[in-house]
C-alpha positions as CSV (number, residue, x, y, z in Angstrom):
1,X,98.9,147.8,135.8
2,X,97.0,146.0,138.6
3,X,94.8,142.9,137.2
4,X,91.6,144.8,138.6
5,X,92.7,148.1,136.7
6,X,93.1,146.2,133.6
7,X,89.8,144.1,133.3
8,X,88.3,147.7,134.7
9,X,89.8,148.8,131.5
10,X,88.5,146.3,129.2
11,X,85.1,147.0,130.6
12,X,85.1,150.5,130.0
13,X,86.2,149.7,126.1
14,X,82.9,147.2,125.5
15,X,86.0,144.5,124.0
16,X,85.4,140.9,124.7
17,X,89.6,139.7,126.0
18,X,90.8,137.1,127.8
19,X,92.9,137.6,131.1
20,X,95.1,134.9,132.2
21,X,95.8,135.4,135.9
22,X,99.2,134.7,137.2
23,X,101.0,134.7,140.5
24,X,102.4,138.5,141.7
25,X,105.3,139.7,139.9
26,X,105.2,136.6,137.5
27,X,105.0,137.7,133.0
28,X,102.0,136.1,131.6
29,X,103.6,134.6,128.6
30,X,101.5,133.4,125.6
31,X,100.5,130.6,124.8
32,X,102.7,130.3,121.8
33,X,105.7,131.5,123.6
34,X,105.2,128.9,126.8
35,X,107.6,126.3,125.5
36,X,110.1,128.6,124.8
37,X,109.2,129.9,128.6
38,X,109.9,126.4,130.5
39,X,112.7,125.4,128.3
40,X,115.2,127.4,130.8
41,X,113.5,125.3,133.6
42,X,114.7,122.4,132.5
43,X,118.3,123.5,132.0
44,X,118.8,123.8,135.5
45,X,121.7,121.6,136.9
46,X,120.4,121.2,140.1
47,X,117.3,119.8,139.4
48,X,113.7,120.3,138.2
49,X,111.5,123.3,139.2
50,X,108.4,122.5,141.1
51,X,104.9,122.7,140.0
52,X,104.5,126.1,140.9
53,X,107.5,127.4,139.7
54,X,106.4,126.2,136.3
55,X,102.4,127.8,136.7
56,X,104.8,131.0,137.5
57,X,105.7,131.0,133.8
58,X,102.7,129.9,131.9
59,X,99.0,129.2,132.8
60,X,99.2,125.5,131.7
61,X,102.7,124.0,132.2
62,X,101.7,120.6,130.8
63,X,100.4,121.7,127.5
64,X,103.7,124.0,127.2
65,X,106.1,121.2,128.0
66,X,104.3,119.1,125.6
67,X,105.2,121.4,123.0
68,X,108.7,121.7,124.3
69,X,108.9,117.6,123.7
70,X,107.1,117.9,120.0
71,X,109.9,120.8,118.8
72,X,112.1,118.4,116.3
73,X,115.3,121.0,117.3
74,X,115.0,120.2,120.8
75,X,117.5,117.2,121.9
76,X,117.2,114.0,123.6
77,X,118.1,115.1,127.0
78,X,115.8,118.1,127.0
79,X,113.1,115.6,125.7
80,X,114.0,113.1,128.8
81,X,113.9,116.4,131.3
82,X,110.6,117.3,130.0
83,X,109.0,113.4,131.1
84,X,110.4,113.9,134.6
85,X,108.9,117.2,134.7
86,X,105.5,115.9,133.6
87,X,105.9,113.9,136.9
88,X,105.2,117.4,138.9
89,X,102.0,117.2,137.2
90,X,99.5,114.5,138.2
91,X,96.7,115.0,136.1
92,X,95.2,113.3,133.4
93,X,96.2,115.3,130.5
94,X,100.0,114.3,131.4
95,X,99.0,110.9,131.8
96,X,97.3,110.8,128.3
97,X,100.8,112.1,126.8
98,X,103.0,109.9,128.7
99,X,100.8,106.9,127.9
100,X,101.3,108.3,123.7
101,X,104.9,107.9,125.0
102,X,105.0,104.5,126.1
103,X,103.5,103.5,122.8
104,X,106.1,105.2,120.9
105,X,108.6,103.6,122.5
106,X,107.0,99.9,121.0
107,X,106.5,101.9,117.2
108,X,109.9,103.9,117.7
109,X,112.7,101.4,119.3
110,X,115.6,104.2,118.4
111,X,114.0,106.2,121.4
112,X,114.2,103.6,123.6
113,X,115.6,106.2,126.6
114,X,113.1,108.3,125.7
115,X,110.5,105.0,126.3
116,X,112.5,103.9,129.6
117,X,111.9,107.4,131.1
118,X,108.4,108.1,130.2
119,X,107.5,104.3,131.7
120,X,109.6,105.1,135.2
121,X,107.7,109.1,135.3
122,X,104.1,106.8,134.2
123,X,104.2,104.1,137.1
124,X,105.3,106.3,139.7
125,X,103.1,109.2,139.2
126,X,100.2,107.2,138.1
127,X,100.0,103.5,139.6
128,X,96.2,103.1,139.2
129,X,95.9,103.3,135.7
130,X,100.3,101.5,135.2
131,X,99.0,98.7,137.1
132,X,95.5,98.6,134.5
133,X,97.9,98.5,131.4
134,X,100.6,96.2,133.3
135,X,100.2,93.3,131.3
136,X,100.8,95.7,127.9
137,X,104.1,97.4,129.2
138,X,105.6,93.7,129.9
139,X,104.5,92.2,126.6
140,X,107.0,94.9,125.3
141,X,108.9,93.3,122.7
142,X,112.0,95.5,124.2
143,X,113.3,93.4,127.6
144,X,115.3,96.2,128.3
145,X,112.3,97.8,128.4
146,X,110.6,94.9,130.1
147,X,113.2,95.2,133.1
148,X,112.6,98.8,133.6
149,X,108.9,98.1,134.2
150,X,109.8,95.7,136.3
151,X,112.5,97.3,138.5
152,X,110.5,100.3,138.8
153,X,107.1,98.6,139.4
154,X,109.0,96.4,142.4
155,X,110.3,99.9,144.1
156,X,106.7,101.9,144.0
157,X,105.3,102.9,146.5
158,X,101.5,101.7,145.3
159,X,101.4,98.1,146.5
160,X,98.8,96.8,144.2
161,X,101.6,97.4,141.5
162,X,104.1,95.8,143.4
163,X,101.8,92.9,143.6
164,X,100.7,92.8,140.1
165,X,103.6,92.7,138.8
166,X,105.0,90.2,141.8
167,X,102.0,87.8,140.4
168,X,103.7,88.2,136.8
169,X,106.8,87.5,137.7
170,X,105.9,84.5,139.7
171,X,103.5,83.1,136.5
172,X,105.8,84.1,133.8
173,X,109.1,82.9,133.4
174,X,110.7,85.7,131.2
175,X,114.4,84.8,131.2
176,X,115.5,88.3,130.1
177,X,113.5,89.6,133.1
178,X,114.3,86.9,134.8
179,X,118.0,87.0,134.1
180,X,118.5,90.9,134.8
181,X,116.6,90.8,138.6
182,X,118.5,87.8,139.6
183,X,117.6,84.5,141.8
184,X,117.1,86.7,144.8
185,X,114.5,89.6,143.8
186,X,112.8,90.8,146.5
187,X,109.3,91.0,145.6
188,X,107.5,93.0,148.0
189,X,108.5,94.5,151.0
């Protein structure tokens, strides 16, 4: 049944519905079924689906890989796949979950992968707001974690976080950061 046919439908019957519009050929899955939906994404060896792959399978990909992340049966690599996913998504309500992230990673150090990855997926898909809470992320009170920020931070491609954190490395001598980069850490290219 043709989109048009069906809300034709639903205007002949007087019922108030909702119609979730999705690409040709592509199931409209409920909302309650949509982490169950992209959990076969993320099992893919080769690599993550894009963005539009992932609209191909539910209306809002971000909430429904949310979920996917919340489900206490799902394990800690399918947790890690769904942060880089989030990375497809630039838009603020990823941000807000991978900033939750970062702060579970300070209230929760036995996810401390779980804290690395959501802090790499953060700065690189969001520099303006990483390089806002820099000086947070490397008050950590994990270095490992510190180090991460750091590494990453140094490789992105936004240069007013490679020089924020360039000036923090320069005015704070953290010797587990300090110790990990090395003498000769280039600090912007």
């Amino acid at each position: 049944m043709s989109l048009r046919l069906a809300f034709a439908f639903v205007l002949a019957l007087g019922a108030p519905a909702v119609v979730i519009a999705a690409p040709a050929g592509a199931p409209v899955v409920p909302p309650a079924d949509a982490a169950a939906a992209v959990a076969p994404l993320l099992r893919q060896y080769e690599g993550l689906p894009s963005a539009d792959t992932f609209r191909a399978v539910t209306p809002d990909p971000v909430a429904a890989l949310q979920a996917l992340y919340a489900d206490p049966k799902q394990p800690e690599w399918v947790r890690l796949r769904v942060l880089d996913a989030l990375a497809r998504f630039p838009e603020p309500a990823a941000q807000v979950f991978l900033e939750a992230r970062l702060d579970d990673g300070a209230a929760r150090p036995t996810a401390p992968r779980e804290a690395h990855a959501a802090a790499a997926v953060y700065l690189r898909t969001f520099p303006k707001a990483a390089t806002a809470r820099l000086p947070a992320l490397l008050a950590h009170p994990d270095a490992a974690f510190r180090v991460t920020v750091v590494r990453i931070a140094l490789e992105a491609e936004a240069l007013e976080l490679r020089t924020a954190v360039a000036a923090w490395l320069h005015a704070t001598r953290d010797p587990a950061v300090q110790g990990a980069l090395g003498p000769a850490t280039p600090v912007l290219r």
